[in-house]
C-alpha positions as CSV (number, residue, x, y, z in Angstrom):
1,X,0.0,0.0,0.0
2,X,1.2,3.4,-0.8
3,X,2.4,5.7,1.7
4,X,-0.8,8.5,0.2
5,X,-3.3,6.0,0.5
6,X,-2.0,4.7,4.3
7,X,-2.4,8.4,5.2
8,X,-6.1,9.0,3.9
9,X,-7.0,6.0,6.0
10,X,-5.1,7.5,8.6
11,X,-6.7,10.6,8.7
12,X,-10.3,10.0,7.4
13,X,-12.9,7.7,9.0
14,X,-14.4,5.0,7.3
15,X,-17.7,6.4,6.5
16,X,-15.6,9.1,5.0
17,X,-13.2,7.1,3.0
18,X,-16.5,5.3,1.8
19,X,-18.3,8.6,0.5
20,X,-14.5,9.6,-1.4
21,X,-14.8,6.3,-2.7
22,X,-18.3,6.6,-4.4
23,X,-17.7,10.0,-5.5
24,X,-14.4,8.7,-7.4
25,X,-16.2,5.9,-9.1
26,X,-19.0,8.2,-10.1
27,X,-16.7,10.6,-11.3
28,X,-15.3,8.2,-13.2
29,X,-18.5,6.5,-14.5
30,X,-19.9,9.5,-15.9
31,X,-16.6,10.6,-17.6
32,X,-17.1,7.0,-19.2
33,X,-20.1,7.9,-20.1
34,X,-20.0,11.1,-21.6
35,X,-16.5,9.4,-23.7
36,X,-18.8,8.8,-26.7
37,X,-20.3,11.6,-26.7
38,X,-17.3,13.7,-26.5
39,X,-15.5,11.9,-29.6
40,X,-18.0,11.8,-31.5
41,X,-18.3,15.9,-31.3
42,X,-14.2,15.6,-32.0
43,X,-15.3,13.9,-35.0
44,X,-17.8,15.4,-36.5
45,X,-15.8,18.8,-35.7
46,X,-12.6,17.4,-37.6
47,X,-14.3,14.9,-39.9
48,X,-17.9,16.6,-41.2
49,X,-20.6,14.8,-42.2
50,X,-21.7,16.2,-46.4
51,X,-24.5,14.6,-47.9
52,X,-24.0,14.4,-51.6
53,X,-27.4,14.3,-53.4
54,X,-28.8,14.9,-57.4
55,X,-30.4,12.8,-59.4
56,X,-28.9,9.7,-61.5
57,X,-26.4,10.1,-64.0
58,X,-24.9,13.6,-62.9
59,X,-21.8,11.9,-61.3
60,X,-21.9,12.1,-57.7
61,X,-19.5,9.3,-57.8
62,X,-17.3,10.6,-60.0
63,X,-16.7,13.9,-58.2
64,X,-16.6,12.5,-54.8
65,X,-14.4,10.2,-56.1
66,X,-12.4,13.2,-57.1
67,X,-12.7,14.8,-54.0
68,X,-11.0,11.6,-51.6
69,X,-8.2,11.0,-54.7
70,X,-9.9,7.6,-55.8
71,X,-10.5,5.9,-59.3
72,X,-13.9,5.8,-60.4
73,X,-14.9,2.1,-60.5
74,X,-16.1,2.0,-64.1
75,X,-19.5,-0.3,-63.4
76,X,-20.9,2.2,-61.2
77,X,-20.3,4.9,-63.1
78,X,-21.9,3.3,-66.0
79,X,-25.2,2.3,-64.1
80,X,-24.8,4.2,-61.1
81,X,-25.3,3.0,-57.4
82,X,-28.3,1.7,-56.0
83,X,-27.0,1.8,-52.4
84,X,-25.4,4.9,-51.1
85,X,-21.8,5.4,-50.7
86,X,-19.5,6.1,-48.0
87,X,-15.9,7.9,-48.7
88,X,-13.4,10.0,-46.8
89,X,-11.3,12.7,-47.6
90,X,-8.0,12.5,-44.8
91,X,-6.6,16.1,-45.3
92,X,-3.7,18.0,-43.5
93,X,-3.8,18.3,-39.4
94,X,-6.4,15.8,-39.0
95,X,-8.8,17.4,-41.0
96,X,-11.2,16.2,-43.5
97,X,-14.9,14.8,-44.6
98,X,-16.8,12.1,-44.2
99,X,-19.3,11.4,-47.6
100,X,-22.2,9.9,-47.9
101,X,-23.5,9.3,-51.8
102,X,-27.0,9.2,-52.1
103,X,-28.8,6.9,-54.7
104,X,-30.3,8.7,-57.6
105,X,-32.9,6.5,-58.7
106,X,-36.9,6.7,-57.3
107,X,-36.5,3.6,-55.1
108,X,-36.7,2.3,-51.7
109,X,-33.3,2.4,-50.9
110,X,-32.7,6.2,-52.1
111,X,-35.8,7.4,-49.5
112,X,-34.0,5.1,-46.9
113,X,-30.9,7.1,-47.7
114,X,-32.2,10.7,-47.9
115,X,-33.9,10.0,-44.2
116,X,-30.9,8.4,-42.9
117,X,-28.8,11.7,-43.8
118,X,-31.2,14.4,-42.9
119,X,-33.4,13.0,-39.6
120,X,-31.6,9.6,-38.7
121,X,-27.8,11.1,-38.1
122,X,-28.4,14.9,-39.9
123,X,-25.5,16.2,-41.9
124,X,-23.2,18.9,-41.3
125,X,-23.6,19.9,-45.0
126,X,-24.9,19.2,-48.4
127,X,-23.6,18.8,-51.7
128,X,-26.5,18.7,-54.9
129,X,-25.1,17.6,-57.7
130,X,-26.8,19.0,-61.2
131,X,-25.4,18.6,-64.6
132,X,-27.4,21.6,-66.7
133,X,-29.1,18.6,-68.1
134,X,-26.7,17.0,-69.0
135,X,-27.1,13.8,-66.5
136,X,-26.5,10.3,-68.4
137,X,-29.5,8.9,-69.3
138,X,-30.3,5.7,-67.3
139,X,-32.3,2.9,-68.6
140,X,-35.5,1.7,-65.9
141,X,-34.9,-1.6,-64.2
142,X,-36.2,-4.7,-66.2
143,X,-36.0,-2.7,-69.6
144,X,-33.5,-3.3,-72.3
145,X,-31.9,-1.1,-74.5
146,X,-30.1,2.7,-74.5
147,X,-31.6,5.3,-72.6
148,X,-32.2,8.3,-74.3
149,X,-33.5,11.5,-72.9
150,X,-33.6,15.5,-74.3
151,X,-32.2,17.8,-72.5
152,X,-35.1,19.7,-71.3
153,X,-36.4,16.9,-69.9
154,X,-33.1,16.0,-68.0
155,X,-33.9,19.9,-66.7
156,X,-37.4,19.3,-65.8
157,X,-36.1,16.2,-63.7
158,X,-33.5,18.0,-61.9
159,X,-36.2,20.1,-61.1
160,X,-38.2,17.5,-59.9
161,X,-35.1,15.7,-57.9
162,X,-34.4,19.1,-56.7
163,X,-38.0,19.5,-54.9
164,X,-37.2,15.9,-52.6
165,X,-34.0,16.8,-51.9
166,X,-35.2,20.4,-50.7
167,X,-37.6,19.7,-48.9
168,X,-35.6,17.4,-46.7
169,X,-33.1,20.1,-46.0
170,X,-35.4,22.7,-45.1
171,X,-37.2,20.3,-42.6
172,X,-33.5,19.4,-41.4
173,X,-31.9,22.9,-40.7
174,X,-35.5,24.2,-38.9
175,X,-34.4,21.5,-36.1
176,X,-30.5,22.3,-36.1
177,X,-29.2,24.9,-33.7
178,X,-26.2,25.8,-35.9
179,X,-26.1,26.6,-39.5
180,X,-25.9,23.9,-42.2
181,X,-24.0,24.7,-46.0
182,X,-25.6,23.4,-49.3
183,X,-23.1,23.7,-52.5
184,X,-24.9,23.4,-55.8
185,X,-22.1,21.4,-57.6
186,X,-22.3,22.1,-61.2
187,X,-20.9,19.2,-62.9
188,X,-20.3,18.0,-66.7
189,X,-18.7,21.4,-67.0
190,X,-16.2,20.1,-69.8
191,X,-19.1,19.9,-72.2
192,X,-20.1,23.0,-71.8
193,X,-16.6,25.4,-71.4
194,X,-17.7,28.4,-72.8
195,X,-21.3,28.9,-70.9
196,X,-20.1,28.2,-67.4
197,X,-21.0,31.4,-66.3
198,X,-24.0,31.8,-67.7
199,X,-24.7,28.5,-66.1
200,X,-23.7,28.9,-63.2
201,X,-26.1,31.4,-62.8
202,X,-29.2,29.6,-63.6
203,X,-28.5,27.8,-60.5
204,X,-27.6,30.4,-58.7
205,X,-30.5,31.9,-55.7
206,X,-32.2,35.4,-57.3
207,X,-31.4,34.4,-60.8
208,X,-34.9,34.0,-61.6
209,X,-34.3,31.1,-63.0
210,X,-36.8,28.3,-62.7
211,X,-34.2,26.8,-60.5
212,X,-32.9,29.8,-58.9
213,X,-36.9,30.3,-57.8
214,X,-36.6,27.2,-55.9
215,X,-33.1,27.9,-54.0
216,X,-34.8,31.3,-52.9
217,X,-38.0,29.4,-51.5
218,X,-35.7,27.2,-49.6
219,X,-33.9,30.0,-48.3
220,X,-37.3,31.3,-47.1
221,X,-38.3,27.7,-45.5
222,X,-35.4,27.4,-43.9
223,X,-34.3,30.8,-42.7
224,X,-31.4,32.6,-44.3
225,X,-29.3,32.6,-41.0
226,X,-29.7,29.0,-40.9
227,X,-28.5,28.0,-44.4
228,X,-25.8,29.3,-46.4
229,X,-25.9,28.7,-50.6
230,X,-22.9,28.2,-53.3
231,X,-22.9,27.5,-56.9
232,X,-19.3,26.2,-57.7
233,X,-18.8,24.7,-61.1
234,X,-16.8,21.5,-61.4
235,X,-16.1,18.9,-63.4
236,X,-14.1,15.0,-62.6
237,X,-12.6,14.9,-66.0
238,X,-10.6,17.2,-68.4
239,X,-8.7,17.1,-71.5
240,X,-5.6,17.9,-72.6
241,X,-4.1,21.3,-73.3
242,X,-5.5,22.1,-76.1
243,X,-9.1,21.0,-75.4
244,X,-11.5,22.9,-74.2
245,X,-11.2,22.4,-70.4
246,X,-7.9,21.0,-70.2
247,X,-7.5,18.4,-67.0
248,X,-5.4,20.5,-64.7
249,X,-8.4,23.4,-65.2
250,X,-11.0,20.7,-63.6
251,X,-8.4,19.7,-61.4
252,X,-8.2,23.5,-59.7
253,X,-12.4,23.0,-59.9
254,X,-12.4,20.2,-57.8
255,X,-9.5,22.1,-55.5
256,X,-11.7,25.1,-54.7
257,X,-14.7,22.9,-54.0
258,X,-12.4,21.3,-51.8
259,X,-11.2,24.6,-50.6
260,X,-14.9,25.9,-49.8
261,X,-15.7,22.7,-47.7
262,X,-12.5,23.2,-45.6
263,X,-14.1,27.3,-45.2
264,X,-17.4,26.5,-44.2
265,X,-16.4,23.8,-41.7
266,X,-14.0,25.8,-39.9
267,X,-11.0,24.0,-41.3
268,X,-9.4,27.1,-43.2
């Protein structure tokens, strides 16, 4: 027995050593108890939770795969994924994100994801992908064949996807006490090089653009305080030097949208 502990039973009676006791070991329960709690706040502080959402075919593989440095596996990104995705970006000083892909396609395990992300474990932030209509065509399930769809109807969808997606964030950032990011990610940009702004803009909140129209309305929902909005064009692939969008230009896209996560997380 130490020569501390021979002295506290020296100088304290029993009852007293007895009530030390039970304070030590509740003490020590409750820090126990709080442990997970406490990391898990680390965590999310260091390691954010970003929803990635759009409909199928704009890429949200492709430039999440961009954003944690991984190769695109080639079936999903033919197809796309029916079950959502988790990835993770490890940046500098223990610092990064923590994905999660939603499915694209109408089913049950798309609403399964898009509750999971906004009521089940809410995100930190969200990332809608949109393509200017530009999203690969998908063929339905059981059905043969190449898909083919115009572009305004690829728009109209978006608009539709938008309006689930939406929804769901406005309901989520009423019930958070801090503020929540969304980044409209304007993908595919390589096919369009020379209308990015203009683009851009479309998406953009008071554009008046049937799409802006629906960022201001969520703005309203939710509260402006409670939500902030970016339009960042991006795009996972390039060409060379001479093309259009050369590699290294939608390399420095995919940087800044980087860049802005780190911003609005507190990271930068």
């Amino acid at each position: 027995m130490s020569q501390t502990s021979s002295r506290i039973r020296t100088i304290l009676p029993t009852s007293s050593r007895t009530a030390l006791g039970a304070t030590v070991a509740t003490g020590l329960l409750t820090a126990l108890a709080q442990a997970p709690e406490r990391l898990g706040r680390l965590l999310r502080d260091r390691y954010p939770m970003v929803a990635v959402t759009g409909m199928t075919g704009v890429g949200k593989s492709q430039l999440v795969d961009r954003l944690t440095r991984r190769s695109t596996d080639d079936a999903v990104a033919e197809v796309g994924s029916a079950v959502m995705e988790r990835r993770t970006r490890k940046g500098a000083r223990l610092h990064g994100f923590r994905f999660l892909v939603v499915p694209g396609d109408n089913a049950a395990t798309r609403l399964g994801a898009l509750d999971e992300v906004f009521h089940d474990e809410p995100v930190d932030g969200v990332i809608h992908v949109v393509a200017n209509g530009h999203a690969t065509p998908r063929r339905a399930g059981g059905t043969t064949g190449t898909a083919s769809a115009t572009r305004e109807e690829q728009l109209a969808a978006e608009l539709e996807d938008w309006s689930i997606t939406a929804h769901r964030i406005a309901s989520m950032a009423v019930r958070r006490s801090k503020p929540i990011f969304l980044i409209i990610a304007v993908t595919k940009t390589d096919l369009y090089p020379h209308d990015i702004d203009e683009v851009v803009r479309y998406y953009s909140p008071g554009s008046g653009s049937p799409f802006g129209d629906r960022i201001d309305a969520l703005r309203a929902l939710a509260g402006g305080a409670k939500l902030s909005v970016d339009v960042l064009p991006v795009s996972s692939q390039g060409g060379d030097k001479k093309a259009p969008l050369p590699d290294k230009q939608a390399g420095a896209m995919v940087d800044k949208l980087a860049d802005r996560l780190g911003q609005l997380s507190g990271h930068a």
